[in-house]
TORKOL-4160 file (C-alpha; in steps of 0.2 Angstrom, whole numbers, padded with zeros to 4 digits, m for minus):
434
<pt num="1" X="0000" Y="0000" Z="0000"/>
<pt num="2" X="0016" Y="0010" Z="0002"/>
<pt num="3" X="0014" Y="0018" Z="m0016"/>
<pt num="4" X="m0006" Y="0023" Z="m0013"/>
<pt num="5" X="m0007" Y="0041" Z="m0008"/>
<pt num="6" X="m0010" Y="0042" Z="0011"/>
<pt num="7" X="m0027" Y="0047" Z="0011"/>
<pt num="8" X="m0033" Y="0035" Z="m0001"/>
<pt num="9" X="m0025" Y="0022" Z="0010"/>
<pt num="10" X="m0035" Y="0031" Z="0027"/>
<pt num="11" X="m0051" Y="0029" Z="0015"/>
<pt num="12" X="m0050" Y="0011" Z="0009"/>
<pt num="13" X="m0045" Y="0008" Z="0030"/>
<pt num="14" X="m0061" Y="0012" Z="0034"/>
<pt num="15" X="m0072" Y="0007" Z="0019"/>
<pt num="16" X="m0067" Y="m0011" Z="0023"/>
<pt num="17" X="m0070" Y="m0008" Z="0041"/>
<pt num="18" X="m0086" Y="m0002" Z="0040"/>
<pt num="19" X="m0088" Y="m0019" Z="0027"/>
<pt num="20" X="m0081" Y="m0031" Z="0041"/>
<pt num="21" X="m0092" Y="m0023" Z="0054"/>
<pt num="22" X="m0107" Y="m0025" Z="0045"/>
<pt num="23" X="m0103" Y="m0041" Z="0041"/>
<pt num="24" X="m0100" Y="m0046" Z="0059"/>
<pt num="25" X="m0117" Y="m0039" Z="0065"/>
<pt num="26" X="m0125" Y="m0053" Z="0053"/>
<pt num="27" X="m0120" Y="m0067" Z="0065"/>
<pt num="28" X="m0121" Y="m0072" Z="0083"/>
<pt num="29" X="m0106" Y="m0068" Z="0093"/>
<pt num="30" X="m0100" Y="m0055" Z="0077"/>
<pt num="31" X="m0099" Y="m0042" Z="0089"/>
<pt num="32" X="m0090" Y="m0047" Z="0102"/>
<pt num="33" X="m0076" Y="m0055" Z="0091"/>
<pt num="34" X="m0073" Y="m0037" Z="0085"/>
<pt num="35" X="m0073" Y="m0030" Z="0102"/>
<pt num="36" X="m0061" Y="m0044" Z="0107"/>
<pt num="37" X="m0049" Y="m0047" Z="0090"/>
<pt num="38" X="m0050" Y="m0029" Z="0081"/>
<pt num="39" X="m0055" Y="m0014" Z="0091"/>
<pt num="40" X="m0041" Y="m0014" Z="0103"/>
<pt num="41" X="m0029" Y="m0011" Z="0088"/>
<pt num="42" X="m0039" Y="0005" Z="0085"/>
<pt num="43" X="m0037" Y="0009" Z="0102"/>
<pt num="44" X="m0018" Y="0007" Z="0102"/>
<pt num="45" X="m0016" Y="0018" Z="0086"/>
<pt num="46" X="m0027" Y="0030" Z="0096"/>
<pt num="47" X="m0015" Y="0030" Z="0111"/>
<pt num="48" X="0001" Y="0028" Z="0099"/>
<pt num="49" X="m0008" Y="0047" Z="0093"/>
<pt num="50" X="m0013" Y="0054" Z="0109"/>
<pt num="51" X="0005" Y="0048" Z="0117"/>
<pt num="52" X="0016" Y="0062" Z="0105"/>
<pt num="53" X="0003" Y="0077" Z="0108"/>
<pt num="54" X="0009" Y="0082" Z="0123"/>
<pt num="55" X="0026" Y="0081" Z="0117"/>
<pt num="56" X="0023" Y="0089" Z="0101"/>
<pt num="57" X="0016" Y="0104" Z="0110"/>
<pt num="58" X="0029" Y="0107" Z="0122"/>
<pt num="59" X="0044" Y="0105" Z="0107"/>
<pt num="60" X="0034" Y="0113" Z="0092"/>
<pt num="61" X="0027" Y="0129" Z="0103"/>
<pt num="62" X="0045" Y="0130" Z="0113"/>
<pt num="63" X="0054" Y="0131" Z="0095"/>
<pt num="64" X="0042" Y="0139" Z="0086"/>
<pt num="65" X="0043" Y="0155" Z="0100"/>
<pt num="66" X="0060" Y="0156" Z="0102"/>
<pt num="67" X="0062" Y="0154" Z="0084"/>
<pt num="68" X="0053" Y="0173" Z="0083"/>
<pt num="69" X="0068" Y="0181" Z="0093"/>
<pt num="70" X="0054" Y="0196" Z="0096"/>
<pt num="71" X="0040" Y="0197" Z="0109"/>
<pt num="72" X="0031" Y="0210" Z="0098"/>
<pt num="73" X="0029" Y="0196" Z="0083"/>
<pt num="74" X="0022" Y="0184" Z="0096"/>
<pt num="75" X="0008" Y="0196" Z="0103"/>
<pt num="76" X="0008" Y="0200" Z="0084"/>
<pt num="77" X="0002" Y="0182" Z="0079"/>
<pt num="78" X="m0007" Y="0179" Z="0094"/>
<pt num="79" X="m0019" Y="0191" Z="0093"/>
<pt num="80" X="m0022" Y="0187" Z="0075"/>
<pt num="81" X="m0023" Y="0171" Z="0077"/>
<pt num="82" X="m0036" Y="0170" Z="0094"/>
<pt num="83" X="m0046" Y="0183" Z="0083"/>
<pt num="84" X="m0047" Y="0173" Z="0068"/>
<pt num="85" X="m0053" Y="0159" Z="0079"/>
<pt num="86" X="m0065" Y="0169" Z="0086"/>
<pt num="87" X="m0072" Y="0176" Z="0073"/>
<pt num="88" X="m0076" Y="0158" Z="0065"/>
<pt num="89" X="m0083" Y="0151" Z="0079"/>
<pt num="90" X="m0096" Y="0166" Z="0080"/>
<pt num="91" X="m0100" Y="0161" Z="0059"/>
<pt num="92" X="m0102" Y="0144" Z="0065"/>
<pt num="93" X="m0114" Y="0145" Z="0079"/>
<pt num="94" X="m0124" Y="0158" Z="0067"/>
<pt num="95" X="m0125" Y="0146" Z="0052"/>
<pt num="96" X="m0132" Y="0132" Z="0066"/>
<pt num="97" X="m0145" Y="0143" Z="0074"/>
<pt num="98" X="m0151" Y="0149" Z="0055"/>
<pt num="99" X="m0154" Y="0132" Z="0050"/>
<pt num="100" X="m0163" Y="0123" Z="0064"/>
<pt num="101" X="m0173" Y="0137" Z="0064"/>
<pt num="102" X="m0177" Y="0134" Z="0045"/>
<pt num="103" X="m0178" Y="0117" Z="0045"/>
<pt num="104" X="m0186" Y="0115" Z="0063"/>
<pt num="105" X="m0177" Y="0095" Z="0064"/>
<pt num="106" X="m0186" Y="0095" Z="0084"/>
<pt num="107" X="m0204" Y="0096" Z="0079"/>
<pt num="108" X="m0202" Y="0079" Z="0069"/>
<pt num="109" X="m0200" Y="0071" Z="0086"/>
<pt num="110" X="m0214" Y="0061" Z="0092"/>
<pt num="111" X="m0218" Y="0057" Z="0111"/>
<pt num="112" X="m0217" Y="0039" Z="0110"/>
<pt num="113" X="m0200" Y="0040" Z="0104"/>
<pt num="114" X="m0194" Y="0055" Z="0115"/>
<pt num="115" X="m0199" Y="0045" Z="0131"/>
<pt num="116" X="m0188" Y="0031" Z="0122"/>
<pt num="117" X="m0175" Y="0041" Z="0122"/>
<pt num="118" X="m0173" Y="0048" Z="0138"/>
<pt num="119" X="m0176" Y="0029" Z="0144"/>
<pt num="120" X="m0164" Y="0021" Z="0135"/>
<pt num="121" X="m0150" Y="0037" Z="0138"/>
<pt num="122" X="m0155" Y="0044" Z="0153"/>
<pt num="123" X="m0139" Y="0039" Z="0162"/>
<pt num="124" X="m0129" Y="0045" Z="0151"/>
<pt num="125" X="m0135" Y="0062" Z="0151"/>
<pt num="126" X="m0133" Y="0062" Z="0170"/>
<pt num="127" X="m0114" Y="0058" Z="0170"/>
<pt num="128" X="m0111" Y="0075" Z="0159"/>
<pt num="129" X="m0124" Y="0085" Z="0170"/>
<pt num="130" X="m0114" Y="0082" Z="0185"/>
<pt num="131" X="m0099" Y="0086" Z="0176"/>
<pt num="132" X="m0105" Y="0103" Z="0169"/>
<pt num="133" X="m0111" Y="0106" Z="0186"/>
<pt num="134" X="m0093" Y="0107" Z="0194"/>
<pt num="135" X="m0089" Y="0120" Z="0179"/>
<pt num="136" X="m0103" Y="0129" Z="0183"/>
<pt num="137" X="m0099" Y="0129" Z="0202"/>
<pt num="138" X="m0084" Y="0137" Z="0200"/>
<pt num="139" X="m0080" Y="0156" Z="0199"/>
<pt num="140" X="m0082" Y="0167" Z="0185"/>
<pt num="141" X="m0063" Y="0169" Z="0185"/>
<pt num="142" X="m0060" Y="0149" Z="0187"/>
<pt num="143" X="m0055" Y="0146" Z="0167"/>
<pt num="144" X="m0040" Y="0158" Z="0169"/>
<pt num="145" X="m0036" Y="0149" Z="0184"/>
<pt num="146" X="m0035" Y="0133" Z="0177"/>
<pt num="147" X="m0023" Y="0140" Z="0162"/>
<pt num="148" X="m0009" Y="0141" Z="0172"/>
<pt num="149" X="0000" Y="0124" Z="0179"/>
<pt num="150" X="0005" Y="0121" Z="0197"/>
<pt num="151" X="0016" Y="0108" Z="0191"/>
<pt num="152" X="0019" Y="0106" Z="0171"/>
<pt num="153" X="0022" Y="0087" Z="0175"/>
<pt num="154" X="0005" Y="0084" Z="0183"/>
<pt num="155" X="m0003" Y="0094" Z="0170"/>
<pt num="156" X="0006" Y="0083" Z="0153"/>
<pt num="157" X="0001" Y="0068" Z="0160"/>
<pt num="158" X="m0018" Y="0071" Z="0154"/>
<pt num="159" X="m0022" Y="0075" Z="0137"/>
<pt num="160" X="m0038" Y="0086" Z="0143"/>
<pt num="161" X="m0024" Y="0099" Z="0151"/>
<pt num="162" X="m0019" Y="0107" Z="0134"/>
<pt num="163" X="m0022" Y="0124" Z="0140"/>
<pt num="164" X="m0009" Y="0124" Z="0153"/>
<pt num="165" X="0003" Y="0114" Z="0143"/>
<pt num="166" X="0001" Y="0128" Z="0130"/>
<pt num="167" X="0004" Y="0140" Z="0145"/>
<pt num="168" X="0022" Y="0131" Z="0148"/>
<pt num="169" X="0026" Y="0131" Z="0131"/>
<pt num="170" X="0022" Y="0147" Z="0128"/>
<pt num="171" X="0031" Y="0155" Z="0145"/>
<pt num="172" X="0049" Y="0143" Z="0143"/>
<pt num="173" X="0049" Y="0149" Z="0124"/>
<pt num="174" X="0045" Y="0167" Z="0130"/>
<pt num="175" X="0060" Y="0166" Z="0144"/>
<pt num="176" X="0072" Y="0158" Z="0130"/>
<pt num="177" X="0071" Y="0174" Z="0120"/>
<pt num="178" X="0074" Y="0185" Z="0134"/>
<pt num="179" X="0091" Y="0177" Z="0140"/>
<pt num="180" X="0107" Y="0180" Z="0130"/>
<pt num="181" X="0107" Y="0170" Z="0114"/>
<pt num="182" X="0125" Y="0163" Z="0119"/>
<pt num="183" X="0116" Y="0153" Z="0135"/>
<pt num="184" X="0099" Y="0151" Z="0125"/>
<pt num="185" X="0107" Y="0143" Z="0110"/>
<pt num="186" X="0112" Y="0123" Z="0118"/>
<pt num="187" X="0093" Y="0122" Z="0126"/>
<pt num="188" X="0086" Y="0130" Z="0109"/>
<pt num="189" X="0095" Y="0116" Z="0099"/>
<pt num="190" X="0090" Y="0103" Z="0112"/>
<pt num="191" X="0071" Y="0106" Z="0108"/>
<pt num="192" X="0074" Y="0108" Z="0089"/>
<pt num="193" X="0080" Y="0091" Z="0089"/>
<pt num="194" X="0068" Y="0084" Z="0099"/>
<pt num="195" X="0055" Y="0093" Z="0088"/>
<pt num="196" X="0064" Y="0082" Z="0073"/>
<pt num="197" X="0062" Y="0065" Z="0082"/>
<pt num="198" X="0042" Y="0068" Z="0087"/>
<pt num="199" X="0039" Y="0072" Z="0067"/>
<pt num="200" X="0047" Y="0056" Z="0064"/>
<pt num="201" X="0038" Y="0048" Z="0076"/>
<pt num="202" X="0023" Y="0054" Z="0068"/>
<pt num="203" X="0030" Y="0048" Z="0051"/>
<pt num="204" X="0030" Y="0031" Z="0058"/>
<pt num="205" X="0015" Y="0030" Z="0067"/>
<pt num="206" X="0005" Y="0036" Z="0051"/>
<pt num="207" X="0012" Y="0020" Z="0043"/>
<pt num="208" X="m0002" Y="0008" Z="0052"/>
<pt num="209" X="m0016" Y="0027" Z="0050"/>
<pt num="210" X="m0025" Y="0014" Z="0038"/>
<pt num="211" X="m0025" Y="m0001" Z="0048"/>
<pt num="212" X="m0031" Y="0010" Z="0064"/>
<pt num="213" X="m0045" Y="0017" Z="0057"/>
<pt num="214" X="m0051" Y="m0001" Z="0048"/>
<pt num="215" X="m0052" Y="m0006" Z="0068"/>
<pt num="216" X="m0060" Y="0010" Z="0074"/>
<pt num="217" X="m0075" Y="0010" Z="0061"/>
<pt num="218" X="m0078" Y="m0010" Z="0062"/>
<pt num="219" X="m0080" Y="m0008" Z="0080"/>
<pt num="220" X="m0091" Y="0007" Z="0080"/>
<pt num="221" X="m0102" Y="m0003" Z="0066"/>
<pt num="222" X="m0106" Y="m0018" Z="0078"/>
<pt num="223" X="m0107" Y="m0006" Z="0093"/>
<pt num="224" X="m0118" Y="0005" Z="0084"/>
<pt num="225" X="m0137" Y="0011" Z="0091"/>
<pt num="226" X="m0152" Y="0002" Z="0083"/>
<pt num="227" X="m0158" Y="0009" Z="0064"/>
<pt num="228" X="m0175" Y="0014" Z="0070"/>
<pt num="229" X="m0169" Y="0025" Z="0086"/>
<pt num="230" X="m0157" Y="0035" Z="0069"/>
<pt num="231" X="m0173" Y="0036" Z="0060"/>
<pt num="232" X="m0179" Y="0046" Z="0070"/>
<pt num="233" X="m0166" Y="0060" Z="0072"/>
<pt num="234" X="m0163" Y="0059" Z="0052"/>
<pt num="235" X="m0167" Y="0077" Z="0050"/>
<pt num="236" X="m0159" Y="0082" Z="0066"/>
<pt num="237" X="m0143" Y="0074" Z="0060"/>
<pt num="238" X="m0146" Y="0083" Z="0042"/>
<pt num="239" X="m0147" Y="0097" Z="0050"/>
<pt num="240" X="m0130" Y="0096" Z="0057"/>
<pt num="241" X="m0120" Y="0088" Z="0043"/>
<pt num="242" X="m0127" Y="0102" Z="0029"/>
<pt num="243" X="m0122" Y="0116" Z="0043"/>
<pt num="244" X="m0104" Y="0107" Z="0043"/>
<pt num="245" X="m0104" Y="0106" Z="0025"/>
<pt num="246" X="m0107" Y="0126" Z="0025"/>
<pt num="247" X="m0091" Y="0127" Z="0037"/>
<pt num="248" X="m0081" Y="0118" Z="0029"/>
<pt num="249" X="m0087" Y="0129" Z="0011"/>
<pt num="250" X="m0084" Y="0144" Z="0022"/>
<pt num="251" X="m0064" Y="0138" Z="0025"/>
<pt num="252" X="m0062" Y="0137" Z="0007"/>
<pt num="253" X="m0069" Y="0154" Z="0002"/>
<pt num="254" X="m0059" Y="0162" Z="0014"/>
<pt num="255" X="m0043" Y="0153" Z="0008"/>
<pt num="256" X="m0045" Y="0155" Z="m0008"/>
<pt num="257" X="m0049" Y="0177" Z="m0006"/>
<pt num="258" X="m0036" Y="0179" Z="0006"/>
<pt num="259" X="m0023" Y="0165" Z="0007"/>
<pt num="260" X="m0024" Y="0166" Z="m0011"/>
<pt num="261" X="m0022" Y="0145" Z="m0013"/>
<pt num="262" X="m0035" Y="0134" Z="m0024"/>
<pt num="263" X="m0050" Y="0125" Z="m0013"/>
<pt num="264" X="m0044" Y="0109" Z="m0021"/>
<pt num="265" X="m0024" Y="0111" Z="m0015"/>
<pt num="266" X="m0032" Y="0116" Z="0003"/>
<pt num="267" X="m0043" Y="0100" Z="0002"/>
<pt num="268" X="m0033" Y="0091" Z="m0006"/>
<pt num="269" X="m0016" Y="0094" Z="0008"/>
<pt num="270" X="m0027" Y="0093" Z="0022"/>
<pt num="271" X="m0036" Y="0078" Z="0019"/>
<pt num="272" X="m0027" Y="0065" Z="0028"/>
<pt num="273" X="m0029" Y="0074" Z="0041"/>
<pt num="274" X="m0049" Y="0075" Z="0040"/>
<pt num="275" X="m0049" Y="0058" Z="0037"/>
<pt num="276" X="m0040" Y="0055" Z="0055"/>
<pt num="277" X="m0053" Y="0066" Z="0063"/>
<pt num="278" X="m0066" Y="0058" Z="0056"/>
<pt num="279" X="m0060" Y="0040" Z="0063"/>
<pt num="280" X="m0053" Y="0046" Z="0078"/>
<pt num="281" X="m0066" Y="0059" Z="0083"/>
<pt num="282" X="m0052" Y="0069" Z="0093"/>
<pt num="283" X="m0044" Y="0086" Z="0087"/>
<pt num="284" X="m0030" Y="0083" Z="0100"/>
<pt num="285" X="m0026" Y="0065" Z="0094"/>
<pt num="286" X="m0025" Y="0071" Z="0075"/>
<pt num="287" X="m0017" Y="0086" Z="0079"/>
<pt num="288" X="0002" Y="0080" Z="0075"/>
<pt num="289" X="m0005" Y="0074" Z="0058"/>
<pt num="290" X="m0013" Y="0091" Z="0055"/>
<pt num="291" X="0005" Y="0100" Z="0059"/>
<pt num="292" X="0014" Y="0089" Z="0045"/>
<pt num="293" X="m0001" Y="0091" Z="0035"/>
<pt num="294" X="0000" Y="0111" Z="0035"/>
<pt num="295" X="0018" Y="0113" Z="0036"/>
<pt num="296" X="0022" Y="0101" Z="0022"/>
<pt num="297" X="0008" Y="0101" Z="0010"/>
<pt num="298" X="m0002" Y="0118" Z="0013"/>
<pt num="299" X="0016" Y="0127" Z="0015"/>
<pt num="300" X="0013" Y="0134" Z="0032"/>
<pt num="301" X="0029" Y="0141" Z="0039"/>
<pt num="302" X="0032" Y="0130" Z="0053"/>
<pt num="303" X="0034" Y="0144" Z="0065"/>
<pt num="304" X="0015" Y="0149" Z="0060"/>
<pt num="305" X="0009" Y="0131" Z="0062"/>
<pt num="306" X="0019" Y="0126" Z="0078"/>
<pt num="307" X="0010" Y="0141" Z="0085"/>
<pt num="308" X="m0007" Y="0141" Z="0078"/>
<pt num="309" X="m0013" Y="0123" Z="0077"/>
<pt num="310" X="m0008" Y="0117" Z="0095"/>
<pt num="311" X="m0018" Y="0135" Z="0102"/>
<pt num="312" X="m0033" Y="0130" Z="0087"/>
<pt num="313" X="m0034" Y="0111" Z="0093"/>
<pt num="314" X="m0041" Y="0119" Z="0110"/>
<pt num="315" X="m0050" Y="0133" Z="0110"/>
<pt num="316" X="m0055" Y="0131" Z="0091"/>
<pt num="317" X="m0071" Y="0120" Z="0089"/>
<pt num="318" X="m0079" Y="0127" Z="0076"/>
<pt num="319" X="m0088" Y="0109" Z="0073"/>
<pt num="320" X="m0095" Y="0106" Z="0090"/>
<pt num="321" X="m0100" Y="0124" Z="0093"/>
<pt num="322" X="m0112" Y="0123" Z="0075"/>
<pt num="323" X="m0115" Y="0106" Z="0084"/>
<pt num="324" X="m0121" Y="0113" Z="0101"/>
<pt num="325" X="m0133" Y="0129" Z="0093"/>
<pt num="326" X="m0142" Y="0115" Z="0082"/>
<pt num="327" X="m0144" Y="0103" Z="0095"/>
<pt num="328" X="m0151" Y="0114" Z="0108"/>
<pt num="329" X="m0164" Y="0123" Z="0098"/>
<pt num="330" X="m0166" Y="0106" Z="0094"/>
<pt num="331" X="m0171" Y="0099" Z="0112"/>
<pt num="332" X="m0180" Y="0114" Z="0113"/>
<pt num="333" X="m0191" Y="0111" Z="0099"/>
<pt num="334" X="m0194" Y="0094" Z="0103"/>
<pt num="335" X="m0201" Y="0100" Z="0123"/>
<pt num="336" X="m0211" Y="0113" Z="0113"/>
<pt num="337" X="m0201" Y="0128" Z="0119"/>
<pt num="338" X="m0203" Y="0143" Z="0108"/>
<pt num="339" X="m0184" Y="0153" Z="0112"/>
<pt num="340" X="m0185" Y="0168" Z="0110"/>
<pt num="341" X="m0172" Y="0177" Z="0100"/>
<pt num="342" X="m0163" Y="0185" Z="0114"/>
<pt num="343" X="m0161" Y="0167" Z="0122"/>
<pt num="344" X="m0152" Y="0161" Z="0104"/>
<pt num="345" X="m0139" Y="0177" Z="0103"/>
<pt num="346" X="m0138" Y="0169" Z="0122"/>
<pt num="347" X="m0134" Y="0154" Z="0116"/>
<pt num="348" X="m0120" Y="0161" Z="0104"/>
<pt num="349" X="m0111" Y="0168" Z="0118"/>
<pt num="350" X="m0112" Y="0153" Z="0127"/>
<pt num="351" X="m0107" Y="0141" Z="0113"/>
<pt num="352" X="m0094" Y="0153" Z="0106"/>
<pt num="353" X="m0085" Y="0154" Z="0127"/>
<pt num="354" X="m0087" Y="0136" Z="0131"/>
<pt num="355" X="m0076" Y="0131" Z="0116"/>
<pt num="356" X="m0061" Y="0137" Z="0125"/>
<pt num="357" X="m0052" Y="0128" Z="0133"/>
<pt num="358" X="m0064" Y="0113" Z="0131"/>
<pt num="359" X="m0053" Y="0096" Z="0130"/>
<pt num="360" X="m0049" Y="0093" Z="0111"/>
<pt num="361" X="m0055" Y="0073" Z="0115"/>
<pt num="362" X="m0071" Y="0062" Z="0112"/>
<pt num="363" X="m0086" Y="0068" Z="0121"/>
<pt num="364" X="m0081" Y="0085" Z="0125"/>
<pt num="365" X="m0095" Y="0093" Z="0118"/>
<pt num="366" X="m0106" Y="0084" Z="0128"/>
<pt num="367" X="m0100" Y="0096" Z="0143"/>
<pt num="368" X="m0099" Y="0110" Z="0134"/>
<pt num="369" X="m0117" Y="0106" Z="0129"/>
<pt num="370" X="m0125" Y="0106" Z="0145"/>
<pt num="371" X="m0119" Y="0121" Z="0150"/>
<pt num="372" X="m0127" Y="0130" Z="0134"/>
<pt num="373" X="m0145" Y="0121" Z="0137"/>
<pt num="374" X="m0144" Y="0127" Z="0155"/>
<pt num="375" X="m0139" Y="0143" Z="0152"/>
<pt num="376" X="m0155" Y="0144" Z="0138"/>
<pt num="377" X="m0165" Y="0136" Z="0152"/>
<pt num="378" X="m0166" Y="0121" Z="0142"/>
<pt num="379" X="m0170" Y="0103" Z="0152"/>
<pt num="380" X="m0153" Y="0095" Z="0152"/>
<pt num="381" X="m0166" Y="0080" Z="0151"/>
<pt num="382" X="m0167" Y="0083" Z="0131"/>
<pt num="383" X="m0147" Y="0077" Z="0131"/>
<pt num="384" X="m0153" Y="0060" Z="0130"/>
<pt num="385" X="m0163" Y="0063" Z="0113"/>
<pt num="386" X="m0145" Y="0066" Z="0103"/>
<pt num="387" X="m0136" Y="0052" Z="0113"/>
<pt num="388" X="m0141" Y="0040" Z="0100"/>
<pt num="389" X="m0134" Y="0049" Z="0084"/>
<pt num="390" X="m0120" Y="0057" Z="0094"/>
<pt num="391" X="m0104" Y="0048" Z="0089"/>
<pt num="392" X="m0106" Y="0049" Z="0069"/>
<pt num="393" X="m0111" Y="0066" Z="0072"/>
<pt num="394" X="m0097" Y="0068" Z="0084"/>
<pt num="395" X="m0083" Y="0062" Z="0069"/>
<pt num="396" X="m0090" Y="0075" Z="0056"/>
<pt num="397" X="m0089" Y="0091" Z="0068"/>
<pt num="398" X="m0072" Y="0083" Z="0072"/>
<pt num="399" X="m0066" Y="0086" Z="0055"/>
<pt num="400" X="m0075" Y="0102" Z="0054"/>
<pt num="401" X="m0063" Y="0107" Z="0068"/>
<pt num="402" X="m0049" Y="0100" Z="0059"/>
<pt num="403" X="m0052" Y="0109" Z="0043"/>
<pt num="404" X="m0056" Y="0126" Z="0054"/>
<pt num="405" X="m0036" Y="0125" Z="0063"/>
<pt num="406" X="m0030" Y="0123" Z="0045"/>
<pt num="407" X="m0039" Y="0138" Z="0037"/>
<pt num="408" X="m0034" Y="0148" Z="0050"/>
<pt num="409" X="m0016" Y="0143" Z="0050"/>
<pt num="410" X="m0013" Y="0149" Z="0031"/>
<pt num="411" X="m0025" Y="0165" Z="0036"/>
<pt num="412" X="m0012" Y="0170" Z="0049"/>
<pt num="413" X="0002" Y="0166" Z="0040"/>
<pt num="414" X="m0005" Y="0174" Z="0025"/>
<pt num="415" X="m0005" Y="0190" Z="0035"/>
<pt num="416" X="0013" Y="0188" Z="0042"/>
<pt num="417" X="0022" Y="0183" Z="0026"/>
<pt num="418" X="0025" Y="0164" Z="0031"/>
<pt num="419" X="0015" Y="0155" Z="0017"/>
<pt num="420" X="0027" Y="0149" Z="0004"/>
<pt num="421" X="0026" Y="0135" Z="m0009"/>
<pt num="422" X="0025" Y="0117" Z="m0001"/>
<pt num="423" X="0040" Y="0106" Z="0002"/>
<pt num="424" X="0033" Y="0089" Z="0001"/>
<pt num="425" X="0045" Y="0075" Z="0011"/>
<pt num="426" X="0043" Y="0059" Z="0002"/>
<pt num="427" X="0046" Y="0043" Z="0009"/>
<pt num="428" X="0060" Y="0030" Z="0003"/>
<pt num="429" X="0063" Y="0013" Z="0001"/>
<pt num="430" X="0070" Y="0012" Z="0018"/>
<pt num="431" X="0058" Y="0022" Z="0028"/>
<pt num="432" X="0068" Y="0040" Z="0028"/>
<pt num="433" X="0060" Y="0057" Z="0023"/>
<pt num="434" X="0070" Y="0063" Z="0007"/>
């Protein structure tokens, strides 16, 4: 398969694991042989991903900083690039609130099958309440608290602490500048060479990306909901996926007016890396694939990307926030609630804040989720009526997050100067980047 491009690779991966899934379902004790024989190598490439993101974060953000030997071009790309992200995140939400209340997915809904719902995922929707309800407790000041580490090793041993990993990063690479470059120079080199041996690590991990993801979608095939529970949130999920498609429309317009690159060459480098979202559902454990991604095939200076997509793959979820807008209007309409259009610029604000800072890993949204409904004075009840549909839906708005990190990347370094041509590294016979 070594001469199949990568994402045609990642694509016939999971077209034969969804085919082996769906075969497996078809027989008595199908399911657990997948559980048992396939799915935990999906969960090994998973952890072989999540294992270099911490890594990756301290070496690329502690290189890429130094590497601007100026504060003022750091509070320079900083501010252009949080406001980009903001600013996407706002068109998300809106694009989400304008079509469920077009389409109108929650008054499809009938009782029998809400009360099935809420019986069959009632638990579930508990679990998350209780754990918005320890964000909510806390002070209005408690986010910016929780930025900053009391100890960078406690904090890199969860993949959910990105913030304050990107703190450390952030504050180390800052200091390296501000010493004398004679004494900066042997820790700066040690980091740049441990920047090289993570992207190879990447390079070799991305060798089994097909085999990974044929184990991830067989086992979420034979673990999969029962088809009459889906029927009913069709147009809830259409709902979703044709505001995702928007996004991800949206990204290329703006690449193409201001980056100046062709939708195709976007989609086209970034690819492998949607594909990986898709399958993994997590921005964080895709996140090193998006950095080669960018750097390599979009021709993002690696200074931009080092900087932007680590900072994107945690406060930008442009996916989930689109997510959340439509799924609580949806809930909404479901109960009968009329909101109000005061409650939905509410919920906006709500969506847009909650991003930050939300852990770039499977579920997330959920939390953030619950804090939006209560805020709309929504009943956190209604979380049980998406549970069902979740996980697909969770893997699109994964990629649209994806996508959104890259977009932005080439904005910012569009805007600085540091989008060249792409310098493709291709592989050899003996495994080596040429």
């Amino acid at each position: 398969m070594k001469k199949i491009a990568l994402h045609w690779q990642i694509l016939i991966g999971m077209a034969l694991g969804v085919l082996v899934g769906l075969v497996f379902t078809q027989f008595e004790g199908g399911k657990e042989i997948v559980q048992d024989w396939i799915k935990p190598f999906g969960k090994i490439f998973i952890n072989a991903l999540k294992l270099i993101a911490v890594p990756l974060i301290l070496a690329s953000l502690i290189k890429g900083v130094s590497d601007l030997k100026d504060i003022s071009k750091l509070s320079k790309m900083g501010g252009r690039t949080i406001g980009l992200y903001l600013i996407t995140t706002i068109v998300a939400v809106s694009i989400g609130l304008m079509l469920v209340n077009v389409i109108k997915p929650g008054n499809s809904i009938s009782e029998d099958t809400r009360q099935e719902l809420v019986q069959n995922y009632s638990g579930d929707a508990m679990k998350y309440k209780e754990e918005a309800d320890k964000q909510k407790s806390s002070g209005p000041l408690q986010a910016l608290v929780d930025i900053v580490p009391d100890n960078i090793f406690g904090a890199s041993t969860e993949n959910k602490n990105m913030l304050q990993v990107i703190f450390f990063a952030i504050f180390f690479g800052i200091g390296l500048i501000l010493i004398p470059e004679k004494k900066a120079k042997p820790v700066k080199n040690f980091f740049d060479g441990f920047n090289e041996v993570i992207l190879k690590m990447i390079d070799l991990i991305m060798l089994a990306a097909p085999y990974g993801v044929f184990a991830l979608l067989a086992a979420l095939v034979v673990e999969s909901p029962s088809i009459d529970l889906f029927k009913a949130l069709v147009w809830y999920a259409f709902t979703v996926i044709l505001g995702l498609i928007l996004m991800i429309t949206f990204y290329n317009i703006i690449v193409w007016m201001i980056a100046k690159k062709n939708p195709s060459t976007f989609l086209k480098g970034i690819s492998p890396a949607q594909l990986l979202a898709f399958s993994t559902s997590s921005s964080a454990a895709t996140l090193p694939v998006t950095m080669e991604r960018v750097t390599e095939h979009l021709g993002v200076d690696e200074e931009v990307s080092s900087f932007v997509l680590p900072i994107g793959a945690t406060i930008n979820m442009d996916g989930t926030s689109l997510y959340q807008a439509v799924a609580a209007v949806f809930i909404a309409q479901a109960f009968g609630m009329d909101l109000s259009f005061g409650v939905q610029l509410g919920i906006i604000a709500t969506a847009t804040l909650a991003s930050i800072g939300s852990a770039a890993v499977p579920g997330a949204g959920m939390v953030m989720l619950v804090i939006v409904l209560g805020q709309a004075g929504i009943p956190e009840a209604g979380l049980a009526l998406i549970f069902a549909i979740d996980r697909p839906l969770d893997m699109c708005r994964t990629t649209v997050n994806v996508t959104g990190d890259a977009s932005v990347s080439m904005l910012v370094a569009k805007s600085l100067g540091k989008l060249h041509k792409p310098k493709v590294k291709e592989w050899d016979d003996n495994y080596h980047k040429k």
